[in-house]
N, CA, C and O atoms as a printed pandas DataFrame, in Angstrom:
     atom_number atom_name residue_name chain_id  residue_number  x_coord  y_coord  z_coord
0              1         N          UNK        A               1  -12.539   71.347    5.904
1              2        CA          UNK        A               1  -11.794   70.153    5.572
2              3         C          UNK        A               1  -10.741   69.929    6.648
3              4         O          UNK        A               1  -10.308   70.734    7.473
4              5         N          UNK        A               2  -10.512   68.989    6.502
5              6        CA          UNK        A               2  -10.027   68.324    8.281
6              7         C          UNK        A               2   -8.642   67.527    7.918
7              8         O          UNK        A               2   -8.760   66.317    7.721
8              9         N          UNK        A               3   -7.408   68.081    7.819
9             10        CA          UNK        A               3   -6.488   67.636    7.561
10            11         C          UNK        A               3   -5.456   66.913    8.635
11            12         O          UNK        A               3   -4.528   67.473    9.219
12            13         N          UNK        A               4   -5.896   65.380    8.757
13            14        CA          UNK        A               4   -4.834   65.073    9.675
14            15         C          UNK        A               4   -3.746   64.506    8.989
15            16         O          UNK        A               4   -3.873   63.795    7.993
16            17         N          UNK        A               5   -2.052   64.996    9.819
17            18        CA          UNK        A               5   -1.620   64.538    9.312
18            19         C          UNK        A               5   -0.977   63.265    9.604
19            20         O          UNK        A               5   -0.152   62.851    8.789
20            21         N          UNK        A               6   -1.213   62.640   10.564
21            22        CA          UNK        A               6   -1.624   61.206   10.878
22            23         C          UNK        A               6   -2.158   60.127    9.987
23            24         O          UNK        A               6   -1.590   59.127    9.547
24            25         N          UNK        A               7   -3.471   60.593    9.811
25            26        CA          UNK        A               7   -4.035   59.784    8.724
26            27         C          UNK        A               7   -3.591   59.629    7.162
27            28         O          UNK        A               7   -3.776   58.675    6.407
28            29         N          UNK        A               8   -3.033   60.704    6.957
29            30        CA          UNK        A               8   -2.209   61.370    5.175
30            31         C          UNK        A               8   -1.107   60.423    5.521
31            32         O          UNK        A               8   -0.915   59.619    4.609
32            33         N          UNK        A               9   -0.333   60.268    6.538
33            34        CA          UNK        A               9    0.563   59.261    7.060
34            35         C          UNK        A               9    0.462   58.137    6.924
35            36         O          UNK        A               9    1.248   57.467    6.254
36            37         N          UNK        A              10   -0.802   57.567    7.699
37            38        CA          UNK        A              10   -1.225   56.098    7.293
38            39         C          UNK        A              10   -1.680   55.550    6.061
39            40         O          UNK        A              10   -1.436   54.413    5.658
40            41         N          UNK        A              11   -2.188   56.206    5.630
41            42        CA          UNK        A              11   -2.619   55.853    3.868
42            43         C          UNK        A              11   -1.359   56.228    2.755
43            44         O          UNK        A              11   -1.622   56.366    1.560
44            45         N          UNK        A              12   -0.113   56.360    3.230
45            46        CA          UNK        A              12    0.462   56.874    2.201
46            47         C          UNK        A              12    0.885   55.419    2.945
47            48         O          UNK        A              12    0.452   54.509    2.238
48            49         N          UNK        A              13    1.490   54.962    3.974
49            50        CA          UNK        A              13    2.122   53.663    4.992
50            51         C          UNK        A              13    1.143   52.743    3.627
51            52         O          UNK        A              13    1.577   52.369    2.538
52            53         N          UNK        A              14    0.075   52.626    4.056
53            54        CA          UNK        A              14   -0.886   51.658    3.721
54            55         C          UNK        A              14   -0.548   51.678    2.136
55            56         O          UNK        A              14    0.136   50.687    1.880
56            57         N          UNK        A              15   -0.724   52.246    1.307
57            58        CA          UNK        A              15   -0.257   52.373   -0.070
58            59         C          UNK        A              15    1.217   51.602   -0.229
59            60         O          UNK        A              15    1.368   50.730   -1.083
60            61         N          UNK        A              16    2.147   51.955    0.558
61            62        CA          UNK        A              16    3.584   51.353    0.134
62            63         C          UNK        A              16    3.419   49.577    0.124
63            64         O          UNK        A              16    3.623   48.674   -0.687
64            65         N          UNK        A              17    2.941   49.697    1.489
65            66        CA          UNK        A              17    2.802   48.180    1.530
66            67         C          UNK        A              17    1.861   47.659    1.007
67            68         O          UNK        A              17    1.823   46.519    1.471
68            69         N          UNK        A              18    0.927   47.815    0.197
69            70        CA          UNK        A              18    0.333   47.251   -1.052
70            71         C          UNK        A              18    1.113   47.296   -1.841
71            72         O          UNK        A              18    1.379   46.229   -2.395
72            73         N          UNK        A              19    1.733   48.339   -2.202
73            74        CA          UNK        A              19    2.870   47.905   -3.632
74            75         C          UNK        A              19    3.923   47.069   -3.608
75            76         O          UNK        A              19    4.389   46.558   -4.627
76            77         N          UNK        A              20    4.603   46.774   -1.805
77            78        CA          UNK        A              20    5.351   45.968   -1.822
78            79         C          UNK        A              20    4.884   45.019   -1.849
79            80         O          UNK        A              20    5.605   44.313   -2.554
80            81         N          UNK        A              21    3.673   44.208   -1.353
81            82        CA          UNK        A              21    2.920   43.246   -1.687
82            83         C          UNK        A              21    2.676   42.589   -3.215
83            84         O          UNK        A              21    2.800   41.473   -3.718
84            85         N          UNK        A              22    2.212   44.059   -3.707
85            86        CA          UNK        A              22    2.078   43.518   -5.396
86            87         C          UNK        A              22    3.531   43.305   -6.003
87            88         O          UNK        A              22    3.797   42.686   -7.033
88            89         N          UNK        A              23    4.451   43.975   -5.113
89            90        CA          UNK        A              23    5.753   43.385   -6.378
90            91         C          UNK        A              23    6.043   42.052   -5.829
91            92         O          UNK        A              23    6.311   41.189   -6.665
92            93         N          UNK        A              24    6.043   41.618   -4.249
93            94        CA          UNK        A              24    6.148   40.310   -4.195
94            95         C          UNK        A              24    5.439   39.388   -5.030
95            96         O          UNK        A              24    6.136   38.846   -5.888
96            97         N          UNK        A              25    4.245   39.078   -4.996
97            98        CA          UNK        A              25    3.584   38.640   -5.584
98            99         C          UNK        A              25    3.975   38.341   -7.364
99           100         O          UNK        A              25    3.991   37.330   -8.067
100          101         N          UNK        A              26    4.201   39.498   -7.550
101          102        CA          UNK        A              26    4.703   39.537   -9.129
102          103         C          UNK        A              26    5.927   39.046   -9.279
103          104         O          UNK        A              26    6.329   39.182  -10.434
104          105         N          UNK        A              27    6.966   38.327   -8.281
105          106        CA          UNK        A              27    7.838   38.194   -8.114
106          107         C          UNK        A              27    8.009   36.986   -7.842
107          108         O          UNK        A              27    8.952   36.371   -8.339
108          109         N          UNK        A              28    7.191   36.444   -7.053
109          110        CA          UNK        A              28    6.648   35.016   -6.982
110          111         C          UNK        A              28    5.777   34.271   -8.503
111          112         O          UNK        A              28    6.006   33.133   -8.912
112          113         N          UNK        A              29    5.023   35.009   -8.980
113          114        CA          UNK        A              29    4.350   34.330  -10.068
114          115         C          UNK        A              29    5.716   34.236  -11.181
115          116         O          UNK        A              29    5.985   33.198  -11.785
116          117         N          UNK        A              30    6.300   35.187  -11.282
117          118        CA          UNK        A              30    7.736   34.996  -12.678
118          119         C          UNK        A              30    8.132   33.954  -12.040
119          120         O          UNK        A              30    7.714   33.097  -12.818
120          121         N          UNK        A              31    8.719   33.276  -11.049
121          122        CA          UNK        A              31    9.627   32.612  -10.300
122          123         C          UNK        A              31    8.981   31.431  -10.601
123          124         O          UNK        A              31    9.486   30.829  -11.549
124          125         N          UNK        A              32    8.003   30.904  -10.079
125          126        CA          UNK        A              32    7.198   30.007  -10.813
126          127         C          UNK        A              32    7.035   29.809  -12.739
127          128         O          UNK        A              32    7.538   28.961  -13.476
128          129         N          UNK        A              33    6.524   30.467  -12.916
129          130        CA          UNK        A              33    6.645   30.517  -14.497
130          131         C          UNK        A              33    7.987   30.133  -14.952
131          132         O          UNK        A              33    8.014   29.236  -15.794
132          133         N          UNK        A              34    9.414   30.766  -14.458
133          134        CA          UNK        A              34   10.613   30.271  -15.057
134          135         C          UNK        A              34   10.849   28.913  -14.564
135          136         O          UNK        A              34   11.722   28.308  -15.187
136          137         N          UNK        A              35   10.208   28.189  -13.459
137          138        CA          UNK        A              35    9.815   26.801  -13.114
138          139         C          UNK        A              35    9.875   26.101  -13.879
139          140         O          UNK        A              35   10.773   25.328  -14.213
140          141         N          UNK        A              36    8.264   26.418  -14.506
141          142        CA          UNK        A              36    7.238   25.585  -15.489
142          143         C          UNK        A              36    7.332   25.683  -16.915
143          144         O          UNK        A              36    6.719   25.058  -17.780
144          145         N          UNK        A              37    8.255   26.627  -17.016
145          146        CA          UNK        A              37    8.307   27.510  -18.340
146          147         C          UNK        A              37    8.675   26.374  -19.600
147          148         O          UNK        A              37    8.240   26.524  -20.742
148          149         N          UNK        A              38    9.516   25.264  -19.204
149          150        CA          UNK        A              38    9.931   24.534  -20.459
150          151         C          UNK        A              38    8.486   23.010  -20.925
151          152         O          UNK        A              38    8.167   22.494  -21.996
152          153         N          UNK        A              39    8.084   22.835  -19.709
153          154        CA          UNK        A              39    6.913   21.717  -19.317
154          155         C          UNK        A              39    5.229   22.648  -20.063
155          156         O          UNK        A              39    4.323   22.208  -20.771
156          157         N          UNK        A              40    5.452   23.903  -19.516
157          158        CA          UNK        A              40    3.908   24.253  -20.649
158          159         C          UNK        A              40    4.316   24.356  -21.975
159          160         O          UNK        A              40    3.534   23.906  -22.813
160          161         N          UNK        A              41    5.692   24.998  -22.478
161          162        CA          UNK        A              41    6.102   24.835  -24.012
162          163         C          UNK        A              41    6.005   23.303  -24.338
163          164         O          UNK        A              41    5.866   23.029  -25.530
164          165         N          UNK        A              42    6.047   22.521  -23.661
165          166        CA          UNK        A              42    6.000   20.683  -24.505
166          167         C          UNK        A              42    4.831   20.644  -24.384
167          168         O          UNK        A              42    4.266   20.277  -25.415
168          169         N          UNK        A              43    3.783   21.005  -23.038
169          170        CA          UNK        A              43    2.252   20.890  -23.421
170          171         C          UNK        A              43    1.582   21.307  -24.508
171          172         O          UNK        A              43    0.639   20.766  -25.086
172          173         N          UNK        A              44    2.310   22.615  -24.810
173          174        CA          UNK        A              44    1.664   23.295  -25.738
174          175         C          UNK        A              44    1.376   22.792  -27.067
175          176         O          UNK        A              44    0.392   22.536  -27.761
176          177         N          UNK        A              45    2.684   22.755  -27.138
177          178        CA          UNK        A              45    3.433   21.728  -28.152
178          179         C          UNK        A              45    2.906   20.159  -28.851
179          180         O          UNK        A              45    2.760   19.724  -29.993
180          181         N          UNK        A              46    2.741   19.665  -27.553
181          182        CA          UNK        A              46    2.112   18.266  -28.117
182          183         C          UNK        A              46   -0.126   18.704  -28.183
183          184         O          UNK        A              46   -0.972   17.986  -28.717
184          185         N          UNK        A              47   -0.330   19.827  -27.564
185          186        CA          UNK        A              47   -1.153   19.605  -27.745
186          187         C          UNK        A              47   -1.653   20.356  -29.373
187          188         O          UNK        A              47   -2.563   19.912  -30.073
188          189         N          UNK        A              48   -0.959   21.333  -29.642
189          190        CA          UNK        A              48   -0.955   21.992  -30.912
190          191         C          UNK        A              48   -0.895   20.512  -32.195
191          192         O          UNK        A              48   -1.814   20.171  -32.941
192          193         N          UNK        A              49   -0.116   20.160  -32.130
193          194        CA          UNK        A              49    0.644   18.894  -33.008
194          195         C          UNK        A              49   -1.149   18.147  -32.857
195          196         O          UNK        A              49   -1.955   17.974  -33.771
196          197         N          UNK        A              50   -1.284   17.885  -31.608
197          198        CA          UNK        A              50   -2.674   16.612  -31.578
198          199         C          UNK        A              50   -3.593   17.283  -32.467
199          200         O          UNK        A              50   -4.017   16.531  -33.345
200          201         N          UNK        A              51   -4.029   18.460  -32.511
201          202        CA          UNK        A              51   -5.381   19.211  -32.830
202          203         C          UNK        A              51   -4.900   18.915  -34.416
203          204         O          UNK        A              51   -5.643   18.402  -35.252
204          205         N          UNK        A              52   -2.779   19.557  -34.803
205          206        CA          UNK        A              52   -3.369   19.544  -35.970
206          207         C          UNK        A              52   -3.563   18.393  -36.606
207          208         O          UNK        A              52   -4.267   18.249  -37.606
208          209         N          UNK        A              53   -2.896   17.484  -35.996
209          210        CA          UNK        A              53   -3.628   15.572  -36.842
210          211         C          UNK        A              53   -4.885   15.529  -36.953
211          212         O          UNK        A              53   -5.466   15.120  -37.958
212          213         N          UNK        A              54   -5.559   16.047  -35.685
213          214        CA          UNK        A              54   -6.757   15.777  -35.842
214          215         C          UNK        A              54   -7.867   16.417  -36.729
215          216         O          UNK        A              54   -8.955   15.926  -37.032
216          217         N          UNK        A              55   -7.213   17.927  -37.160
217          218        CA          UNK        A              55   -8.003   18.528  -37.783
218          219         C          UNK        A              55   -7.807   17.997  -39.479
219          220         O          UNK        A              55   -8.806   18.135  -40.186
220          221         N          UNK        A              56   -6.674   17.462  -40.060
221          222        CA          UNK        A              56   -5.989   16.861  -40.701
222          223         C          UNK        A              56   -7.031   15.604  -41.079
223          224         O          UNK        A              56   -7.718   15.563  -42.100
224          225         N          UNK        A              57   -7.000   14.784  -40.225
225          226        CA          UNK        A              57   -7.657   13.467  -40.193
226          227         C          UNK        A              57   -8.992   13.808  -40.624
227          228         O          UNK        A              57   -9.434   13.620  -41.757
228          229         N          UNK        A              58   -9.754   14.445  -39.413
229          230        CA          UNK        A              58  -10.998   14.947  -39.525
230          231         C          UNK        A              58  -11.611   15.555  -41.647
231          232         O          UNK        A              58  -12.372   15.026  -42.457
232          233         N          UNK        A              59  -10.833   16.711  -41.689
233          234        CA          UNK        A              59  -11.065   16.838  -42.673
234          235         C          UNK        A              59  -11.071   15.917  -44.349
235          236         O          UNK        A              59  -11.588   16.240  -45.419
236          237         N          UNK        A              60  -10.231   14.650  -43.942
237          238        CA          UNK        A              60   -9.623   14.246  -44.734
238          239         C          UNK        A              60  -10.846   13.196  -45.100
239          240         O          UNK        A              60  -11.008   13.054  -46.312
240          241         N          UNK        A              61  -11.574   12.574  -44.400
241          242        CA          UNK        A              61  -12.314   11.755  -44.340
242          243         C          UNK        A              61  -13.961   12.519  -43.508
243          244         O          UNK        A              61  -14.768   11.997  -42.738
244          245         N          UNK        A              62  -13.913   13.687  -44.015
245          246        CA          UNK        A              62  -15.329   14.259  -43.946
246          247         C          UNK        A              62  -16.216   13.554  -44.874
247          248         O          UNK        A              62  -17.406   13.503  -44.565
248          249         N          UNK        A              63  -15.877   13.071  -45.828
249          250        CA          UNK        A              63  -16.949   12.732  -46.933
250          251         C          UNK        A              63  -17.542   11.193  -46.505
251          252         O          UNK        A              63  -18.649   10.758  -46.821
252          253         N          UNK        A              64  -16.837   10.713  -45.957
253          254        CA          UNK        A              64  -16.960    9.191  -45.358
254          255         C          UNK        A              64  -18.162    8.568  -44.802
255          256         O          UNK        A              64  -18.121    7.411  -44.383
């Protein structure tokens, strides 16, 4: 077995900066989300409300 320690070097290098990558990233998507965060709660919102009229309506006049 062939231990360089060069390479144990670079892959531990290579590892950090994937994780600093993934916390950017994860850091960027929250940042966004606290953006959008009040605009998908009213989407949600009006779209919850539509379904339940509609399921409302729908049922109400099944026999029709």
């Amino acid at each position: 077995m062939n231990s360089d320690p060069r390479r144990l070097l670079t892959r531990l290098f290579d590892a950090c900066l994937m994780v600093l990558l993934a916390a950017m990233a994860l850091y960027g998507a929250v940042v966004i989300l606290q953006a959008i965060w009040i605009y998908l709660c009213v989407l949600g919102a009006v779209i919850g409300v539509g379904f339940l009229i509609w399921r409302i309506v729908s049922t109400r006049y099944r026999g029709w």
